[in-house]
N, C-alpha and C positions, 0 to 999 in steps of 0.2 A: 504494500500500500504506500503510494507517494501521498507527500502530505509539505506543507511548508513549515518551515521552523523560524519561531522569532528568536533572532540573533540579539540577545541581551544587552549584547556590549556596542550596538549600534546607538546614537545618541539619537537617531530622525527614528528609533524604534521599527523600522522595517521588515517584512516581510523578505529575506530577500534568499534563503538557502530551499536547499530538496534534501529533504527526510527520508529515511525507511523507518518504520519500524519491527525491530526483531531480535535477532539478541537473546538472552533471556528473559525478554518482553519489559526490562527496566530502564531499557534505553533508545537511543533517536539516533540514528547517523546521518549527518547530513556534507552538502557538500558547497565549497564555495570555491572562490578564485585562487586553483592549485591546491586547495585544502582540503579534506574530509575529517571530521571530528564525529567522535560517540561521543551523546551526553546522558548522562543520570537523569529521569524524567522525575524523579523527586525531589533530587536538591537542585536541579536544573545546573550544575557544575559539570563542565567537560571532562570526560574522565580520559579520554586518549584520543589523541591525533595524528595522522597523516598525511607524510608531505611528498611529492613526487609528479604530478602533473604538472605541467609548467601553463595551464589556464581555464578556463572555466570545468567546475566538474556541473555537468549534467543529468548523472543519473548515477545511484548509489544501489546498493541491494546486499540484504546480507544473506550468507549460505544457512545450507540447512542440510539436516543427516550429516556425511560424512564430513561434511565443508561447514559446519555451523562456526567454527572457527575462522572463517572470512568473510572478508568482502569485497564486493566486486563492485570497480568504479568505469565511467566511460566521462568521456571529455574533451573541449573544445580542441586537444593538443594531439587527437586525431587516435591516441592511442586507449585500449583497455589496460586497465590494471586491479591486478589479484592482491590482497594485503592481507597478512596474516592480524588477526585483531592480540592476539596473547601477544606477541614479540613487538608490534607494529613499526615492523617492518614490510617492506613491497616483494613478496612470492615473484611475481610473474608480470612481463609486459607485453600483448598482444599488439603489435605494429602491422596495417596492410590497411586498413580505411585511408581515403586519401581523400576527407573531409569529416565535421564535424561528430563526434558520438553520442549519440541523443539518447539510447536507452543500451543496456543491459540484462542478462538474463541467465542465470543457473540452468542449464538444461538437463531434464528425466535423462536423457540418455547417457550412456554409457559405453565407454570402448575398452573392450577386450585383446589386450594385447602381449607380447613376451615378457614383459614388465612386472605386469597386471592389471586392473581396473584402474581405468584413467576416465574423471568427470569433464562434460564437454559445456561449454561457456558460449553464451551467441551474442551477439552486437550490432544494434542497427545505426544507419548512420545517415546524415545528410548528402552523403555519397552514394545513396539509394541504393544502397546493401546490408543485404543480415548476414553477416559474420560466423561462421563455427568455426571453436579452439578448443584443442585440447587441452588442461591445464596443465598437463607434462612437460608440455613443451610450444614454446613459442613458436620455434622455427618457421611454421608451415600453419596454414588455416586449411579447417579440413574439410571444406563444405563451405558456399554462399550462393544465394539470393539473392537475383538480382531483381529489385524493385520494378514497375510498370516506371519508364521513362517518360511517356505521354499523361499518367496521371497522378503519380505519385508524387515524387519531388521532392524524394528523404523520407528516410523511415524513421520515424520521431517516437515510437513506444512501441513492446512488443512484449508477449507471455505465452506460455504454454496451457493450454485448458483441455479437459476432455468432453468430448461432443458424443452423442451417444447415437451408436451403430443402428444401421436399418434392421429388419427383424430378422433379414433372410441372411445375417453373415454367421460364422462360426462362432461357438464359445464367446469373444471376447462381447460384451455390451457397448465399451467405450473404445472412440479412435482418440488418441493424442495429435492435438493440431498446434500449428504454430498462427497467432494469430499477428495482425502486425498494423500501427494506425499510421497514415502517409500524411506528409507536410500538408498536400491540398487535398485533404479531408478522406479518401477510399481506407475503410480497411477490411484487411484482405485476410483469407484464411490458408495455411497449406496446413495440409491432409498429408 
């Protein structure tokens, strides 16, 4: 859930960051110019920060299950970034949008590999692309979407939801879709 957070220490009192909340459900992360900060939503005091985007963060998200120990930021500086919240310090940096990153996302899936299980990360971007990463490894994106170029015009928010099957398919009830909302208003669903 995005939500706005009032930045205490603003003296015009402003509206001006992007929230998650998640966490052990007692705190807010939000993100601003090169910053992401958790705050305590009781004593409303920051309890830890990170620094590493060099400008606007636009979208925050904290993990869950295996990755509840992170967070995943996107941002004006074209790049995604993994941050371990215990150490806080920055895990990982996803480079290959070649414009703005509007949203963020933990994705169900999972890659099975000589390793082991590796979780995959997706990123949409004003560069009218959704993004797949493996969090193992930066190198290489593993998977993208490429936006409608006639009506899209950046992909500004995106989640995974489950839509429920026609009657006549097997076993499963639910399909896992990716849904995705575009700068000039379509949103779209992949199946």
């Amino acid at each position: 859930m995005l939500l706005s957070v009032n930045n205490k220490n603003d003296n015009n009192n402003k509206m001006n960051n992007i929230g998650v909340i998640g966490g052990n459900g007692y705190t807010i992360c939000s993100g601003s110019l090169g910053t992401i900060r958790i705050w305590d939503i009781e004593t409303t005091k920051q309890f830890n920060g990170f620094k590493g985007h060099v400008s606007y963060v636009n979208s925050v998200k904290y993990g869950s299950n295996g990755l509840a120990n992170t967070i995943l930021s996107g941002s004006n500086d074209k790049s995604v970034r993994l941050w371990d919240i215990r150490s806080g310090k920055q895990i990982q940096v996803f480079n290959g949008h070649t414009h703005w990153v509007y949203a963020v996302e933990y994705s169900p899936f999972v890659i099975k590999n000589g390793i082991g299980n590796s979780n995959v990360i997706c990123s949409g971007s004003i560069d009218n692309t959704i993004r797949f990463w493996d969090i193992r490894s930066n190198k290489n994106e593993l998977y993208m979407i490429k936006g409608d170029d006639g009506e899209d015009y950046g992909i500004i928010c995106l989640t995974f939801t489950k839509l429920k099957k026609k009657e006549n398919t097997k076993n499963a009830t639910y399909d896992l879709n990716l849904c995705y909302g575009s700068n000039y208003g379509p949103i779209r669903i992949w199946g």
